[in-house]
C-alpha angles and dihedrals in degrees: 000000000000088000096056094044088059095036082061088042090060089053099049087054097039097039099026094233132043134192125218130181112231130193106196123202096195128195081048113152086238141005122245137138100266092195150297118288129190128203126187088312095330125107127202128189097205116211138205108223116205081212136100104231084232118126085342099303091130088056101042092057091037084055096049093046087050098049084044083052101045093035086234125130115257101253085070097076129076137166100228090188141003094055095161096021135087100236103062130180109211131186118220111201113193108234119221 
């Protein structure tokens, strides 16, 4: 897990912006990355959310952990799809 977080690291500071594909279990007692899951040729970093996925609570906590863990602001992250679904893609832009 730790390889392909830095793997997508390296791509946010050489690209400027980097996809992942992420897989939340809300109402969690903490968040925290669980591990790293691949599917066919899709990997998910699924995610415990310390928020209930009620009125985008859940989001909103899954986009500020991932700006903390990208040391990006939050406005550079955005769920591109999955909005009310448990899978997301999100998009990370580096902010400058």
């Amino acid at each position: 897990m730790k390889k392909y977080l830095e793997k997508k690291k390296k791509i946010l500071d050489k690209n400027g912006e980097v996809m992942i594909r992420v897989k939340i279990n809300p109402g969690m007692p903490k968040t925290q990355i669980m591990n790293l899951s691949v599917v066919g040729e899709e990997e998910f970093l699924k995610i415990n959310v310390a928020a209930p996925p009620e009125r985008g609570r859940a989001n909103e906590k899954l986009i500020n952990f991932l700006a903390e863990e990208f040391a990006v602001g939050r406005m550079g992250v955005g769920i591109m799809s999955g909005i009310g679904e448990r899978i997301k893609l999100v998009k990370i832009i580096k902010n400058d």
